[in-house]
N, C-alpha and C positions, 0 to 999 in steps of 0.2 A: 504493500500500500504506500508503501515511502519510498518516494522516488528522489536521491540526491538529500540534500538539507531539507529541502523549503516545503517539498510537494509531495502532497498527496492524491494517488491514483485510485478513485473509487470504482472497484472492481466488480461490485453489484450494484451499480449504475442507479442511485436515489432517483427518482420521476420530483418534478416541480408538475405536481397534480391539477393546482387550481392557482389564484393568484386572484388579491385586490389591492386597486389602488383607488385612493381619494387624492383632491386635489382641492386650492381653495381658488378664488375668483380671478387672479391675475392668471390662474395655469388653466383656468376657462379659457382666456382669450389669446394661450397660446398656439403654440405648432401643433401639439398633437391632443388636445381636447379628445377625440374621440377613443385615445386609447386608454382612459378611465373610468371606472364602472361607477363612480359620486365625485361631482361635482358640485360645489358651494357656492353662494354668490355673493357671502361676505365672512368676514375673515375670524367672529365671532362667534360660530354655529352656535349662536342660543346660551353660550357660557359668560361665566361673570369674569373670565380672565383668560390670556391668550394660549398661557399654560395649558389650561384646562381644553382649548381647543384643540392641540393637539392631543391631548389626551383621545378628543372626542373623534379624532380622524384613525389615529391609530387602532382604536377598538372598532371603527364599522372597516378599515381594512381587512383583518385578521377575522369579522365578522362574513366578510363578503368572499374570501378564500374558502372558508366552510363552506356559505351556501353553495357559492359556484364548485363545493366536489361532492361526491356522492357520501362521504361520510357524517356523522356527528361530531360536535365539539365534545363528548365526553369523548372520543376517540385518540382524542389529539393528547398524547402525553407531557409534552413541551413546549411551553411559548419561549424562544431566545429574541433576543430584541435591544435596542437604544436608541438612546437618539443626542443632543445636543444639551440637555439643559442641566443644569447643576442636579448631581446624583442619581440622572438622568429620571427625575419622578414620573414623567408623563408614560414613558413604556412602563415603569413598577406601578405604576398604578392603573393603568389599562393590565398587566396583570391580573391584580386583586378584582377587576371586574371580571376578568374570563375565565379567573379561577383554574388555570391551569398549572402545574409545575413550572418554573419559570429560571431562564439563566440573564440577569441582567447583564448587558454587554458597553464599552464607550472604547469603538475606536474613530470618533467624530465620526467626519463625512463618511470615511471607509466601514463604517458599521454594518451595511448593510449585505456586503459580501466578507464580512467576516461571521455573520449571522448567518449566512446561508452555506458556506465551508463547515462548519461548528454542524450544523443541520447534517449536512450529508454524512460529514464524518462519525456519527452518534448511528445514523439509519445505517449506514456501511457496513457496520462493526456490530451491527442487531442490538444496539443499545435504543432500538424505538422504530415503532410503525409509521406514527406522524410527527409533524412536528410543524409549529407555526413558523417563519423566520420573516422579522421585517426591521423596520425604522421609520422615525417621522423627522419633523423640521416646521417651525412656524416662523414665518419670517419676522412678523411682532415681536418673538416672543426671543429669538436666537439675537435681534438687533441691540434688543433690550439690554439683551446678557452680556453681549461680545463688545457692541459699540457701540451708540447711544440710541435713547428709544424715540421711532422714528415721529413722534410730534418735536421733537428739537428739530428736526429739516438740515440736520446734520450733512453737507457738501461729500459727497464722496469723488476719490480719484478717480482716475477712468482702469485701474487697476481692480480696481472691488467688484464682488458678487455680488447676486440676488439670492437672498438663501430661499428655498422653492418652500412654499406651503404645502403641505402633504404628507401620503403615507402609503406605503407600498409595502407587503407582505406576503408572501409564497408559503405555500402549502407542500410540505418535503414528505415525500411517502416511499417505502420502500420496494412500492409496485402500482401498477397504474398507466394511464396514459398520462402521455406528456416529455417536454424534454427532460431530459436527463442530463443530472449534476455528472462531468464524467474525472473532475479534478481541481485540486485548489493549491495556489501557490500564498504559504503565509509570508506577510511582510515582515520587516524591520526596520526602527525606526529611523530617520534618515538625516540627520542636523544640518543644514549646509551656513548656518550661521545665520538666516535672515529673520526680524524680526516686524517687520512691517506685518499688522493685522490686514491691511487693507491691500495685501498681494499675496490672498493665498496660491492661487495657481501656477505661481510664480516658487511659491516655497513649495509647495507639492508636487512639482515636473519631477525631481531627482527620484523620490521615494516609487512613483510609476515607472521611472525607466530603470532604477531598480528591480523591482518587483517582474519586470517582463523582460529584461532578460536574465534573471531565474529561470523563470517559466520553461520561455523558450527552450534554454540549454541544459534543462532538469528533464523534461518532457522530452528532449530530443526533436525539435519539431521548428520547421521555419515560421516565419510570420504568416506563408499562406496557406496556412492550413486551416487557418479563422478567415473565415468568411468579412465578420468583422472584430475588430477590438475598439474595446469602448473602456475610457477612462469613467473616473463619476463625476468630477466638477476640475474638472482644469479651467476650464473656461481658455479662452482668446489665447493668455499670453502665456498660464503653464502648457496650453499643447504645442503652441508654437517653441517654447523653453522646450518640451520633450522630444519635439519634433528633430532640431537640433543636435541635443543631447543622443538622439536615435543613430541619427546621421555621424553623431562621432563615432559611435559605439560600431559601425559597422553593421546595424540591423537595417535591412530593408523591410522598409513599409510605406505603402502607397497613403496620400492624403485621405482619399479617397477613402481607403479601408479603416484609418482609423478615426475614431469619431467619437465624441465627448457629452456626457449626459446632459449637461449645463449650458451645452451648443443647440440639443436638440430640441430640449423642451421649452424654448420661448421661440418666438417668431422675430423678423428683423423689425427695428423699430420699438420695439417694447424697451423700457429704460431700465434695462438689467445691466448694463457697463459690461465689461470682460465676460457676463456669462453668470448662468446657474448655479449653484452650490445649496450646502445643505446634507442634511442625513438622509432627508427625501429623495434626494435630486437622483441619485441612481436608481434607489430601489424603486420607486413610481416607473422610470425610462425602461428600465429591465423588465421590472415585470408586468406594466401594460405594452408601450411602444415596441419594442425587443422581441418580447416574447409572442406579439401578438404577429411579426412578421414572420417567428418561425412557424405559427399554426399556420399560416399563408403560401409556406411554401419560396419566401422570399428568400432564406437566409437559412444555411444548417449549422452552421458551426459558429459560439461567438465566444470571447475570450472577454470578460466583464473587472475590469480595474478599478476598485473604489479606492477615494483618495482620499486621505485625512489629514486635517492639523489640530496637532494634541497639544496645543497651548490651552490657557484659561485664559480670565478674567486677572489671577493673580499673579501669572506669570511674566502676560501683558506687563502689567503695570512696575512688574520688578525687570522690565527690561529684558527679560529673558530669551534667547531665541530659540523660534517655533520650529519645534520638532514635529516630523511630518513621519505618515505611515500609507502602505498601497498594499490590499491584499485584492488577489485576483481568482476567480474562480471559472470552468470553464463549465460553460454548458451546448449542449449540442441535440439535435433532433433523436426524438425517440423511434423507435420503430413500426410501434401504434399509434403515433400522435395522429390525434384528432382536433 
């Protein structure tokens, strides 16, 4: 099952069964609207606080992955899950509503395919039939945390994300239709000294072109044997940074083939700067946009790279620089997918 250091080769191939994602009003009016099963059309579903809205996305996510599989939620052994906010309460307490076993996880943005490796790796190894796997992101609520809350009208550089409103979560079974989990490359952390809050993509390129080429040279496998590779929120100027860094390293990869979650879920014109980010911002892309092209037939193979920066609020402030993580996971068409 271990392939080299980093990777693990899932040799009874988990199914990603079912999948939901939510989204709040600005990811209405973007790119891909239609590959979300709830949509919001404002940014407080009905709660006394922003917190608490993600809270409220993450639960009809993981909500909507049950209905759309043929199982029950007492079935589901595991909820693993995180997201962005201090001690990340909004996934522990969407927990305590689903009442499921639960592994809380924080590797920021990259949460969401380290929650879905963690997943497969557990169903692999028969330590479970199902198992929830997701992450959320409010953009109120992460602004709040990270930088200032957005009634100041706080100036951003043209360096900075949109963190996505949302919540995306996959249904891991150990049989079923659908694609299949077939490997996961785990990260490590990556420091290149930068400290600017308001360039992550920019501190996050190193820790992705890390992470991939592990992959590649652990797998044994060139860039084209994915269909696509998809980072989670580089935005603009870390894939350009990775793009680069690619180019030094000697890997070939076409523009074209690779392509970034934070690029695909807003449309041109929307006042996102650099791009998308967020703990949502993959797992929504993956598990509606993504996964809904390999039911179609469009795409078989994808290589899915979420990207993190594992600064705080108190690190920021002690000057500290932002250490970054990329964990990559591969998924590919199933044999009965439907």
């Amino acid at each position: 099952m271990l392939v080299g250091h980093r990777t693990w080769v899932y040799e009874n191939k988990p199914v990603i069964i079912s999948t939901g994602t939510v989204g709040g009003p600005f990811e209405a009016n973007g790119n891909i609207p239609n590959d979300f099963d709830i949509l919001h059309d404002n940014m407080w579903l009905k709660q006394d606080s922003f917190e608490k809205s993600q809270q409220k996305m993450m639960e009809e996510a993981c909500q909507v992955a049950v209905k759309n599989s043929s199982i029950q939620k007492e079935q589901v052994q595991f909820f693993i899950g995180g997201d962005l906010i201090n001690q990340i309460t909004p996934t522990s307490f969407t927990a305590k509503t689903l009442d499921i076993p639960y592994f809380g996880l924080f590797s920021a943005c990259a949460t969401s395919m380290e929650s879905l490796a963690l997943s497969a790796f557990l169903i692999n190894g028969n330590g479970a039939d199902y198992i929830l796997s997701g992450s959320a992101s409010h953009n109120a609520a992460v602004e709040k945390q990270f930088r200032y809350p957005t009634e100041y009208g706080g100036q951003k550089p043209p360096t900075a994300q949109w963190t996505v409103t949302g919540a995306g979560c996959a249904l891991v079974a150990k049989e079923g239709k659908g694609p299949v989990i077939t490997s996961a490359t785990i990260g490590k952390v990556v420091d290149m000294g930068m400290s600017d809050p308001f360039n992550m993509g920019g501190a996050m390129a190193p820790a992705a072109v890390d992470t991939l080429e592990t992959h590649l040279r652990e797998r044994n496998v060139e860039p084209s044997y994915y269909d696509l590779i998809i980072t989670g929120d580089l935005g603009h100027i870390g894939r350009h940074v990775s793009l680069d860094l690619l180019k030094k390293e000697g890997i070939p990869i076409s523009e074209d083939q690779y392509v970034d979650c934070g690029l695909t879920i807003y449309r041109e014109g929307q006042p996102v700067l650099a791009g998308g980010s967020g703990a949502a911002c993959s797992s929504v892309v993956t598990y509606g946009h993504f996964l809904n092209q390999m039911k179609q037939g469009l795409i078989n193979r994808i290589l899915v790279i979420a990207t993190g920066a594992l600064h705080s609020t108190l690190s920021v402030q002690q000057k500290d620089p932002i250490p970054c993580i990329a964990h990559a996971v591969s998924i590919e068409t199933g044999s009965d997918m439907s």
